[in-house]
C-alpha positions in Angstrom: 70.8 107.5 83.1 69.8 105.1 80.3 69.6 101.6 81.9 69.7 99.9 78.7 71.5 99.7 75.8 70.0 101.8 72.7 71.1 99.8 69.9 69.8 98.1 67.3 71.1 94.7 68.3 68.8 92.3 70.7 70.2 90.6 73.6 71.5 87.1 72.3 71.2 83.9 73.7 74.9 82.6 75.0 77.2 83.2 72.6 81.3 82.4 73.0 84.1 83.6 71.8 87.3 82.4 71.8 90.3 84.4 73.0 93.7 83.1 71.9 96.2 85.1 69.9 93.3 85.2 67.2 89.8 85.8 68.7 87.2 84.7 66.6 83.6 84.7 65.9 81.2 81.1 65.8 81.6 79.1 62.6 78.7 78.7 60.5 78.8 76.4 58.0 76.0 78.3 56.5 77.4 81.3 56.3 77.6 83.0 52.9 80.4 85.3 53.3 82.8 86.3 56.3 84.6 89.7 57.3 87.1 90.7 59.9 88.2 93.5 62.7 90.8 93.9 64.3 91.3 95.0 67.3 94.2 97.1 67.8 95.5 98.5 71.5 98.0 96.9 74.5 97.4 93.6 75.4 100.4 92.5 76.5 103.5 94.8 78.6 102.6 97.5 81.1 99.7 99.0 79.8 98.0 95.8 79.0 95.0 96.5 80.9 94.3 99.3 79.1 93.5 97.0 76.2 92.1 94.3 78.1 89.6 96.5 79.9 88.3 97.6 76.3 88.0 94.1 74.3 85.7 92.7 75.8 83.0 95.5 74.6 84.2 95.0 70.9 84.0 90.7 71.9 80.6 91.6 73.5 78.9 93.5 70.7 80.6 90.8 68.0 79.0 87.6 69.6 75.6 89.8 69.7 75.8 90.2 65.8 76.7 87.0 65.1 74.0 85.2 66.8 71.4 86.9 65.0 72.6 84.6 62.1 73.4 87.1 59.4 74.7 86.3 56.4 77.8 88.0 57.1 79.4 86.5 59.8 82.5 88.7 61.7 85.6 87.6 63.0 87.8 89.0 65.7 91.7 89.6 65.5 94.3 90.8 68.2 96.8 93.4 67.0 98.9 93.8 70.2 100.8 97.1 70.0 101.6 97.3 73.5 100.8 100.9 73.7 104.4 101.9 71.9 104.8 103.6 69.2 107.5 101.5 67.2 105.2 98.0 68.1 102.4 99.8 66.6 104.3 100.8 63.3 105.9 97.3 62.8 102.6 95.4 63.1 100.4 97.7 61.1 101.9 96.9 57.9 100.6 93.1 58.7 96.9 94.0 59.7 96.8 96.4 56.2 98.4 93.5 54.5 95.5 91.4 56.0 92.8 91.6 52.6 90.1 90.2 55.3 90.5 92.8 57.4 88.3 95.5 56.6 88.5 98.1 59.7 90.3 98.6 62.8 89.1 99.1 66.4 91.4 100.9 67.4 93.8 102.4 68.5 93.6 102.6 72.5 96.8 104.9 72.7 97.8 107.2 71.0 101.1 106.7 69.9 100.0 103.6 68.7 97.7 105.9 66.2 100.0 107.9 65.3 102.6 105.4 64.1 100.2 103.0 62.5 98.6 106.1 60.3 101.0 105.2 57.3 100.3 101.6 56.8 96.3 102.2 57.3 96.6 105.3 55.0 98.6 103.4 52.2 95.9 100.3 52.6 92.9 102.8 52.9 91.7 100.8 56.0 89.4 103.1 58.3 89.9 103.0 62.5 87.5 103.4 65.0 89.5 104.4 68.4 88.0 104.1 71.9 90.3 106.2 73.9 93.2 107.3 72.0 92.4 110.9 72.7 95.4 113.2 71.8 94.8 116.1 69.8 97.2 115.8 66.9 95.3 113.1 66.0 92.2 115.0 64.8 93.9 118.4 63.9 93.4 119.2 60.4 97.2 121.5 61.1 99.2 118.7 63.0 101.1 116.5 60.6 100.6 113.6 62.6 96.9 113.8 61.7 94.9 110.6 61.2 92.5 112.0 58.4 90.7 110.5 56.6 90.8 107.1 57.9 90.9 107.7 61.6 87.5 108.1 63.9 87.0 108.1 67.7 84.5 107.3 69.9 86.2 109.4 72.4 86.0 113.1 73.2 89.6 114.6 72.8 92.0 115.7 75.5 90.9 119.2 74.7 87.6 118.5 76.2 89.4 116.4 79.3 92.5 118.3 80.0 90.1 121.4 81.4 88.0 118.8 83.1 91.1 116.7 84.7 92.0 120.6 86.6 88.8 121.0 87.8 88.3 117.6 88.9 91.2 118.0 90.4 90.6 121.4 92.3 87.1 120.3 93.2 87.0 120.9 97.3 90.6 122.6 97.2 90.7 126.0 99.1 93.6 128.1 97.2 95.2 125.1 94.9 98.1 125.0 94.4 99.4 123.0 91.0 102.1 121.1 90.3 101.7 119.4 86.6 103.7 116.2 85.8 103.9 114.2 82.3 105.4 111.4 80.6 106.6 113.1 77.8 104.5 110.9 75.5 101.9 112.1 72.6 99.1 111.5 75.0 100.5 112.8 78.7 102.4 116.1 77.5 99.5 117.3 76.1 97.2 116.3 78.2 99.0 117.5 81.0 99.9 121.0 79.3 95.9 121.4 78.3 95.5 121.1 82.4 97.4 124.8 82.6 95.3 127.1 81.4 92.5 126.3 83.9 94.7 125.2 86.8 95.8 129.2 86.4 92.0 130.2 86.6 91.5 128.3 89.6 94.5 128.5 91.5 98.3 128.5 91.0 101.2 126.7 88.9 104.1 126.6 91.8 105.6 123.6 88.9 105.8 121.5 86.2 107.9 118.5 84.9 108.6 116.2 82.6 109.7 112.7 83.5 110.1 110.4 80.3 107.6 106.9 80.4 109.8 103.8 82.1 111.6 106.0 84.6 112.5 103.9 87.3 112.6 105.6 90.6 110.7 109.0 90.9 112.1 110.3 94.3 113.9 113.2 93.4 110.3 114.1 91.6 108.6 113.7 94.6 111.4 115.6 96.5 110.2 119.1 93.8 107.0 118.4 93.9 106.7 118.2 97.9 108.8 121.2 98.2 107.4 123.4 96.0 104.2 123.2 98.1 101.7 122.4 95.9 98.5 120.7 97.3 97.8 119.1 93.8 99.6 117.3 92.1 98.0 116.4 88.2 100.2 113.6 86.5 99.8 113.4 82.3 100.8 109.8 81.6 99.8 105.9 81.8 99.0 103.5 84.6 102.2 101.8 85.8 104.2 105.2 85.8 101.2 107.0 87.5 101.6 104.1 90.3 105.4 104.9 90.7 104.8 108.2 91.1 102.1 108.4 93.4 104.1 105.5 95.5 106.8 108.1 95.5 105.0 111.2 96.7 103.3 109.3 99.6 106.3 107.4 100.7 108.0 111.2 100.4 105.3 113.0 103.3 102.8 114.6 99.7 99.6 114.5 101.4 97.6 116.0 98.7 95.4 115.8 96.0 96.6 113.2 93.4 94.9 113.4 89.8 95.6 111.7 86.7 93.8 111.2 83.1 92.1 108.2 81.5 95.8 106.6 80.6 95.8 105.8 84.4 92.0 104.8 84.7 92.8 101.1 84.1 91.2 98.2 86.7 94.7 97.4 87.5 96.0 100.6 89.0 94.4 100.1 92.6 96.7 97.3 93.0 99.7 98.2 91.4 99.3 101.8 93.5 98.5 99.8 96.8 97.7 102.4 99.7 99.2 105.2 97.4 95.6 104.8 95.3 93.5 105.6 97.8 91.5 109.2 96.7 93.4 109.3 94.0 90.7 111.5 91.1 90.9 109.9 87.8 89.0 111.4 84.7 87.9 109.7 81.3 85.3 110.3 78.5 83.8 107.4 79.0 80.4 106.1 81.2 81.1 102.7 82.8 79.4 99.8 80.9 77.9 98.2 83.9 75.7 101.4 84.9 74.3 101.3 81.2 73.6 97.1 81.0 70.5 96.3 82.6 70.6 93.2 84.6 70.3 90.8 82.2 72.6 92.4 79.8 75.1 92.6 82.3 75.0 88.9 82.6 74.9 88.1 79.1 78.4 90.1 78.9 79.8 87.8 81.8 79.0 84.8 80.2 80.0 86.0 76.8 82.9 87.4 77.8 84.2 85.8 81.3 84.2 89.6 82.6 82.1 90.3 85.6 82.8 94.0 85.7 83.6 95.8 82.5 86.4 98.3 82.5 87.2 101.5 81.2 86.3 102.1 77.2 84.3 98.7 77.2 81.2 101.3 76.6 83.1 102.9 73.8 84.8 99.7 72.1 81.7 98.2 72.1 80.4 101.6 70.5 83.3 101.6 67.6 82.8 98.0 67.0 78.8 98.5 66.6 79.6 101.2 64.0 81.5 99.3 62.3 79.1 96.0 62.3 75.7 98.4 61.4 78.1 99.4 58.4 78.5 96.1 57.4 75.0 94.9 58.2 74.2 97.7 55.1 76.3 95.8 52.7 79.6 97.8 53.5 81.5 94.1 53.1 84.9 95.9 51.3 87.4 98.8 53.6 86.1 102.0 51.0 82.9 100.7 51.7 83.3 101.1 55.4 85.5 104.4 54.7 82.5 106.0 52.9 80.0 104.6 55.4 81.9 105.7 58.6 82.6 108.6 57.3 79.0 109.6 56.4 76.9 107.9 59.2 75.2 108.5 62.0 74.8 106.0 64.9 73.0 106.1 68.8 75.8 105.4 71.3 75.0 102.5 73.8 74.1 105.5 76.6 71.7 106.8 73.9 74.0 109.6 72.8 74.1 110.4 68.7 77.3 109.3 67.3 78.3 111.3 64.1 81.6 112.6 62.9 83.0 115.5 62.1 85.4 115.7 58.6 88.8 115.0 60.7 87.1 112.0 62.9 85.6 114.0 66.1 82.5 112.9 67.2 80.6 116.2 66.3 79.8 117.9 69.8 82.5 116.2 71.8 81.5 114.3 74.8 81.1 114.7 78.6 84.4 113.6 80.7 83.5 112.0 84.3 85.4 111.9 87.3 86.5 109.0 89.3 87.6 108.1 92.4 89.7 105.4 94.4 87.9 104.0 97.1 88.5 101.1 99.1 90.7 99.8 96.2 88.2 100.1 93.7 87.7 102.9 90.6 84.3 104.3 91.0 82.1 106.8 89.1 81.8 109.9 90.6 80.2 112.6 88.8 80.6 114.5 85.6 84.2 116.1 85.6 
């Protein structure tokens, strides 16, 4: 594996930014013009972590460009849409009513994307998403489609949801599925995309659908314990996927639990407790620190105050580099960035080519890996 970055930005001296409600770049009293992103994803709420693990990559690649003096300087916004829908479509209108804002980084969820399409559509303002991976999104035939201003750095669920059932079945003589979701744009359909293979590989003996916020999932783990199954694959986010898992070990389940990358978030381990442990995650993502070399790795702890990157700091920092070599080229206005998003080509920070497709697919796809819980940590596995 590439050990460091393949970018064209050089490791910078210590840089800072500040992280408040607004996170900005260094003044430079020099400076002949200024831009800004935003970055768009939960920061706040249950799923915060999902958004706090991926800023600091966008923070990280930002303070890089900025040190290098340029005579653009960028500036960093928050746009906390908690990873719900309605946030996400009452503070879009603001960031697309933002003139300084020129593209998004974002979104990290879904449903965030899919409700902040009309505002960024209306204000022609192009997004970059790390993880928001549903497959609406992209589908030139789903009306919730984000074309042609959304882009992700991401390979879809139709690439993970096959990969999550293997993952899952890896090891398992004669699995045996049971296939829960959150009834959200991301989980059903990332759960549902698990069926086809799980019936390849083994047996359904059930599914479910338990909406996102449920409270006590007992009688869930009462089905899923009695229906046999050996796996159990759960389509939803990180403090649901705790409750659950808490439910079927508390309940006698002693099998296989397996979720997506909505549940790959540092702070699962811990909200989980005991219930974590060998619990298989998948994501499209590699981790950050097995890309940094050394020194790299330390520049990001100092720039950032993050020892360990989390999930989708490799691809936030990805997005945000797209959009900064766009604007290093003179794309300094959003149908600038549009046209030059839309028509680039860029080297991924594990050295993978970046290009999209017309709906905003990176052409290709990507490779999903599988992780594991161990000793209270997430950690790498192996290609899903």
């Amino acid at each position: 594996m590439n050990k460091k970055i393949v970018s064209g930005l050089a490791i910078a001296a210590a840089a800072t930014l500040a992280l408040g409600v607004v996170a900005t770049s260094p003044a430079s009293a020099a400076a002949k013009k200024s831009v800004t992103l935003a970055f768009q994803g939960p920061l706040t709420g249950g799923d915060a972590q999902l958004g706090q693990d991926q800023i600091p990559g966008a923070i990280y690649a930002i303070a890089l460009y900025n040190a290098k003096n340029p005579a653009v300087k960028v500036e960093l916004v928050k746009a906390d849409s908690q990873c719900d829908g309605t946030v996400a479509a009452n503070i879009a209108p603001g960031v697309a009513a933002n003139k300084a804002i020129i593209g998004v980084i974002g979104t990290s969820c879904s449903g965030e994307a899919r409700n902040s399409f009309p505002a960024y559509k209306a204000a022609g303002l192009t997004m970059i998403a790390p993880s928001a991976s549903a497959v609406s999104l992209t589908n030139p035939k789903a009306p919730d489609r984000g074309f042609p201003i959304f882009h992700r750095v991401v390979a879809h669920d139709g690439f993970q949801a096959p990969a999550l059932a293997r993952y899952a079945a890896k090891g398992v003589t004669a699995p045996k599925f049971y296939v829960i979701d959150d009834m959200t744009t991301y989980g059903g359909p990332l759960a549902k995309g698990t069926l086809p293979t799980a019936k390849k590989l083994g047996t359904v003996v059930g599914t479910d659908s338990v909406p996102k916020g449920t409270a006590d999932y007992t009688s869930v783990a009462s089905k899923v314990k009695a229906s046999g199954a050996n796996v159990v694959i759960y389509g939803g986010y990180t403090t649901d996927a705790a409750k659950l898992f808490k439910a079927l070990r508390d309940g006698g389940y002693t099998g296989i639990l397996a979720s997506g990358d909505g549940t790959n978030t540092s702070d699962f381990p811990g909200l989980a407790g005991k219930a974590a442990e060998g619990v298989r995650l998948t994501a499209a993502d590699v981790p950050f620190d097995s890309i940094l070399s050394k020194a790299q790795l330390a520049d990001f702890t100092k720039i950032t105050g993050v020892k360990v990157p989390g999930l989708y700091s490799t691809t936030a920092y990805n997005a945000t580099n797209i959009f900064l070599d766009c604007i290093t080229k003179g794309a300094l206005t959003r149908s600038a960035i549009q046209l030059c998003v839309t028509n680039g080509s860029w080297t991924g920070a594990g050295g993978e080519t970046i290009k999209f497709d017309r709906y905003g697919d990176i052409i290709g796809g990507a490779p999903v890996g599988g992780y594991l819980v161990k000793n209270g940590v997430i950690v790498y596995d192996s290609v899903a």
